[in-house]
C-alpha positions as CSV (number, residue, x, y, z in Angstrom):
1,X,204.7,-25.9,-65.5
2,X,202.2,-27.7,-63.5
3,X,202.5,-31.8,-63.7
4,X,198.7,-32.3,-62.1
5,X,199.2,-36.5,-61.4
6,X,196.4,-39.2,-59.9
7,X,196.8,-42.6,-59.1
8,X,194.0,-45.0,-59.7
9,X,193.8,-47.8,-58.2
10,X,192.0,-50.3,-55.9
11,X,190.8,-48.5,-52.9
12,X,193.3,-50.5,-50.3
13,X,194.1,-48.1,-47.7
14,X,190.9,-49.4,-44.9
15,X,193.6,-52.7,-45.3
16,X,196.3,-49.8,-42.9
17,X,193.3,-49.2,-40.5
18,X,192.0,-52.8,-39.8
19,X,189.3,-52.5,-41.8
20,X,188.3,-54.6,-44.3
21,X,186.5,-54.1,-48.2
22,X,185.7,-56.0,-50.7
23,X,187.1,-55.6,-54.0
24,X,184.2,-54.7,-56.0
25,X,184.0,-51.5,-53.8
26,X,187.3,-51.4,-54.1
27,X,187.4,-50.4,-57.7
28,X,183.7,-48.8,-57.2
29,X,185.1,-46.3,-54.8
30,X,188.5,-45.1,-56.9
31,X,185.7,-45.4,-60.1
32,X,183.7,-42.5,-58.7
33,X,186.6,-40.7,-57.8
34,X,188.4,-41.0,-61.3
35,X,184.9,-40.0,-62.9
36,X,184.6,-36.8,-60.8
37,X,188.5,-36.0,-61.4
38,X,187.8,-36.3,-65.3
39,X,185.3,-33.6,-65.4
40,X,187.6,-31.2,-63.0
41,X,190.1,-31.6,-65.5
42,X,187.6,-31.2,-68.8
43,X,185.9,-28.2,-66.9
44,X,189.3,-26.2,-66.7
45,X,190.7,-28.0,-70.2
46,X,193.9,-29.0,-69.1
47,X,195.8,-32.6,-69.0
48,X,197.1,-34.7,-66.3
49,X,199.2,-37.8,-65.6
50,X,197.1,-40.8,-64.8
51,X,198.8,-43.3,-62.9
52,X,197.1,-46.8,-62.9
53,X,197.2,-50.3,-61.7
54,X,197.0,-52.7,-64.7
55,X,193.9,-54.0,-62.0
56,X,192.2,-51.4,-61.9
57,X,192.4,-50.2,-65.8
58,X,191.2,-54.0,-66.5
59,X,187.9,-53.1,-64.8
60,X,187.2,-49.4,-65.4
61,X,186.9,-49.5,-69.8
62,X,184.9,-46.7,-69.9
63,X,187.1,-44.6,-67.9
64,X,190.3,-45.9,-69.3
65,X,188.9,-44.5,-72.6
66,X,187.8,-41.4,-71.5
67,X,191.2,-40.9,-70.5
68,X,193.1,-41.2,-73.6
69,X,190.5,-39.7,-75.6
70,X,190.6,-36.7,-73.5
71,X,194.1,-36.0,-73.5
72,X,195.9,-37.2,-70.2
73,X,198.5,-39.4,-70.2
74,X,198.8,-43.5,-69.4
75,X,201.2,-44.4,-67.1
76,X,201.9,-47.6,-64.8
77,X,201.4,-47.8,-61.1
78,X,202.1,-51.4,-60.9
79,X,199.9,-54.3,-61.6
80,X,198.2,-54.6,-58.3
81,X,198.5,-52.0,-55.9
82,X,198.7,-54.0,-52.7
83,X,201.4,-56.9,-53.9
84,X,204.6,-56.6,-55.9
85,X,207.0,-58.2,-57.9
86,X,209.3,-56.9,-60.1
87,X,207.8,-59.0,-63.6
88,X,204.6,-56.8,-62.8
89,X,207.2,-53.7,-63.8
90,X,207.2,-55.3,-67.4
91,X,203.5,-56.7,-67.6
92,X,201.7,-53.6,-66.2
93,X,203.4,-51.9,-68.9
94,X,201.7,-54.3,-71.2
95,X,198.8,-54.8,-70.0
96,X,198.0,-50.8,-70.0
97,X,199.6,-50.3,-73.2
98,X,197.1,-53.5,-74.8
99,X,194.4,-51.8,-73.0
100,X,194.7,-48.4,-74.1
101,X,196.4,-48.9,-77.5
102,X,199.0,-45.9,-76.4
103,X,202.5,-45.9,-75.1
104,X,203.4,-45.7,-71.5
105,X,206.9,-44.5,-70.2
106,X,206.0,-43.8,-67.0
107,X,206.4,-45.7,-64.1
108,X,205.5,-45.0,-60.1
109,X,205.4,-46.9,-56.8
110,X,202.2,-47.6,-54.7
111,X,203.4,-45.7,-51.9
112,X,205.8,-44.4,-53.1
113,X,208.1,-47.5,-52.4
114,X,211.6,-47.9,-53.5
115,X,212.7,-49.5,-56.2
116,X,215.4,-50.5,-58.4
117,X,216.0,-48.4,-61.2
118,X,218.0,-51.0,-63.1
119,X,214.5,-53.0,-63.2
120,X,212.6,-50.0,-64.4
121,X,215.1,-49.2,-67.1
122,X,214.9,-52.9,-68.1
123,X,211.3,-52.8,-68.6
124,X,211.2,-49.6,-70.8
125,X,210.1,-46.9,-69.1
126,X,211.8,-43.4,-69.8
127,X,210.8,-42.1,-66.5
128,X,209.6,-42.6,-62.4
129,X,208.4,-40.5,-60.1
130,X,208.2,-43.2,-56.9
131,X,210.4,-40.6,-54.6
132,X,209.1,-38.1,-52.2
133,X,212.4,-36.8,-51.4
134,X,211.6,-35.5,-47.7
135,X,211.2,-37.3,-44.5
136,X,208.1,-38.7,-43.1
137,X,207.5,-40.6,-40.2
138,X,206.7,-44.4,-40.7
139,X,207.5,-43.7,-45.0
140,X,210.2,-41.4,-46.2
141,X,213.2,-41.1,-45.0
142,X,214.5,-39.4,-48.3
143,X,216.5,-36.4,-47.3
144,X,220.0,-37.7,-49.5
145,X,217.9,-37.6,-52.6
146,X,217.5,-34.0,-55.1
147,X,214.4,-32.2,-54.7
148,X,214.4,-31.6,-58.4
149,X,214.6,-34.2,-61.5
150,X,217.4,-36.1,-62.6
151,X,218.8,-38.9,-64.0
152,X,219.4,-42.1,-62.3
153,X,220.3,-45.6,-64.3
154,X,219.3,-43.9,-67.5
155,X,215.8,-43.7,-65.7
156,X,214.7,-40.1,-65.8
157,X,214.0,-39.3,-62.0
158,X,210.9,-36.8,-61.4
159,X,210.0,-36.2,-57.8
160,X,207.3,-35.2,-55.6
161,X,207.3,-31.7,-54.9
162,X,208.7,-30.1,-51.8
163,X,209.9,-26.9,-50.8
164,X,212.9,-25.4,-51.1
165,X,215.1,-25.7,-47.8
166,X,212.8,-27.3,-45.2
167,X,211.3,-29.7,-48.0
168,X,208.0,-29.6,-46.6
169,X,206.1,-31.9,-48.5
170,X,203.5,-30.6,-51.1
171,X,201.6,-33.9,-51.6
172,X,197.5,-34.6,-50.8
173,X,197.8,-34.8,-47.2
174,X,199.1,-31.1,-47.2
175,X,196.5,-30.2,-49.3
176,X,193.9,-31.9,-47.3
177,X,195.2,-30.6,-44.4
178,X,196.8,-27.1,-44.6
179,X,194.7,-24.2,-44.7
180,X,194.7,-23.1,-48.7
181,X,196.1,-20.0,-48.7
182,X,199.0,-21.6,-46.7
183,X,199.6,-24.8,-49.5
184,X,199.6,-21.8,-52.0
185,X,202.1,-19.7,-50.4
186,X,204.3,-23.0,-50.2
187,X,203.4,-24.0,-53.4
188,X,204.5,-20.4,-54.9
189,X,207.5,-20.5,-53.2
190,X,208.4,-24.2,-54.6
191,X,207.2,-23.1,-58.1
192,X,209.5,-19.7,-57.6
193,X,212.5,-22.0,-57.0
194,X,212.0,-24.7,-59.1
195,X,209.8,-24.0,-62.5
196,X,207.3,-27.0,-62.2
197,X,204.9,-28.4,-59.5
198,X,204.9,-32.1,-59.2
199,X,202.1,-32.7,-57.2
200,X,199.9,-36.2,-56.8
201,X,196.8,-36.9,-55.6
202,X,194.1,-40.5,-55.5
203,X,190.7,-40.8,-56.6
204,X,189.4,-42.1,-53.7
205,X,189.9,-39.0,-51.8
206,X,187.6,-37.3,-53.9
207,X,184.8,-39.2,-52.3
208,X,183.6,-39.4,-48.8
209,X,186.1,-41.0,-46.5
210,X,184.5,-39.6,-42.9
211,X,183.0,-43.5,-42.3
212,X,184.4,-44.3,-39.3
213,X,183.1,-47.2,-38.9
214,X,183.8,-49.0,-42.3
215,X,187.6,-47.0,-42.8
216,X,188.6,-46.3,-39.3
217,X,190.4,-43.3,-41.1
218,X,192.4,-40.3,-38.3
219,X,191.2,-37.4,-38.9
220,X,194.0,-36.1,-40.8
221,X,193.1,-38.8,-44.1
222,X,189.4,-37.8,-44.3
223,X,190.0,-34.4,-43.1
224,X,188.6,-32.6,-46.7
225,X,187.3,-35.7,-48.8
226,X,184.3,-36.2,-50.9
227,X,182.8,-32.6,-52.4
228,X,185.2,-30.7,-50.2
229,X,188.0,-32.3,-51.9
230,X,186.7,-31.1,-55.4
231,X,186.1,-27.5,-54.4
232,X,189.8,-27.4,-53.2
233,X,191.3,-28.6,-56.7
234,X,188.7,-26.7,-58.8
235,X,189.9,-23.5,-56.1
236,X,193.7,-24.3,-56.8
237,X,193.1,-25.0,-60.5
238,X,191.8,-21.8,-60.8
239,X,194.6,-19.9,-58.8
240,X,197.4,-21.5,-60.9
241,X,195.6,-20.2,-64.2
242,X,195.4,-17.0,-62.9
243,X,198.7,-17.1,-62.5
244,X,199.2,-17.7,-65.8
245,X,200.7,-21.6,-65.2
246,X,201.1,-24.0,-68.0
247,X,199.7,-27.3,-67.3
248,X,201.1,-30.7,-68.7
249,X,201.7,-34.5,-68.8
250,X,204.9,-36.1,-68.0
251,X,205.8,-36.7,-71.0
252,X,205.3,-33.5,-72.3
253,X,207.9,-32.4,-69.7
254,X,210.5,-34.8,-70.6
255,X,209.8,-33.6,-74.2
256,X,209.8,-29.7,-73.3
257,X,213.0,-30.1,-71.3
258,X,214.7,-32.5,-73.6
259,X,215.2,-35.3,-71.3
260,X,215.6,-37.9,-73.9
């Protein structure tokens, strides 16, 4: 089973490179992105995990819609993507669930941050998938935690993906950044082992991040954006159905595995 998540947001990250933006292109930015990742998804008909700020949902209606009508499920990425405080747990649940008149029982970390489980039971949600359980210079340090899901403080834990023994990390920068044939191979291997892919990506990265001058972005972040970005998924997509992968939401993992 393949659990295909993106998290949509305001497009913060020039804020790590000294750069600054102003929020309008903030949300204009991940807007685009989100728009081109919608007809990816409606091209190949199958459903994804959208993970949103309750900011950015507030200013992208049309989207938001699109979204629900086509399929993919709600979940929370916080309220705003650059602060936190553990109220925004419960009132980015409400605010997306107002917004999009659906239910939302998933929950994960800009950045993957920690955070306390007993909070995120508190607030509702059934699961969170906030842990990249490898180690990453400068983010993870996450070796002690299962590769796979589990269940933590009645919170259903789900993962990134990594790989079996070395964890190498299956998340966007690999994809931007490893040759595609290699990411499958890895990805194979993972799926082998495991039975599911967790794998996230941003919207943002589906639109042209080579401007040095207003994102100061390495090489290794732009590496792949914009169009190029696009023809990787719609490649992968297309390898995974060939392969004759199911594709899901969250929930309908929790649902299919019985993780009540």
């Amino acid at each position: 089973m393949i659990l295909l998540s993106f998290d949509i947001e305001e497009f913060d990250m020039p804020f790590e490179y000294n750069r600054k933006i102003e929020f309008e292109d903030q949300i204009k930015v991940s807007a685009i992105g989100t728009g081109i990742i919608l007809d990816i998804l409606k091209k190949h008909q199958i459903k994804a995990t959208f993970f949103s700020t309750a900011t950015f949902a507030i200013h992208i209606p049309e989207l938001l819609k699109r979204i629900i009508d086509e399929g993919h499920e709600l979940a929370s990425h916080t309220y705003y993507h650059s602060s936190f405080d553990v109220v925004d747990l419960v009132n980015s649940k409400k605010k997306l669930e107002e917004l999009s008149n659906t239910e939302v029982i998933g929950f994960r970390m800009p950045r993957m941050q920690p955070v306390d489980e007993k909070e995120i039971y508190k607030a509702g949600y059934r699961y969170n998938s906030s842990i990249n359980p490898t180690y990453l210079p400068g983010r993870y340090n996450n070796f002690d935690k299962p590769r796979t899901f589990y269940n933590q403080e009645g919170v259903w834990q789900i993962p990134a993906s990594v790989s079996p023994i070395i964890r190498f990390p299956l998340f966007w920068l690999s994809f931007h950044n490893l040759p595609l044939w290699i990411y499958k191979l890895v990805a194979k291997w993972t799926l082998k082992k495991d039975s599911y892919l967790n794998i996230y990506f941003h919207p943002w990265e589906f639109t042209n991040l080579d401007n040095k001058e207003a994102y100061n972005f390495p090489g290794y972040v732009s590496k792949n954006s914009g169009y190029k970005m696009a023809e990787r998924l719609d490649n992968f997509i297309i390898w995974l159905k060939q392969n004759k992968n199911e594709f899901a939401t969250f929930r309908t993992f929790l649902e299919q595995n019985q993780l009540n």
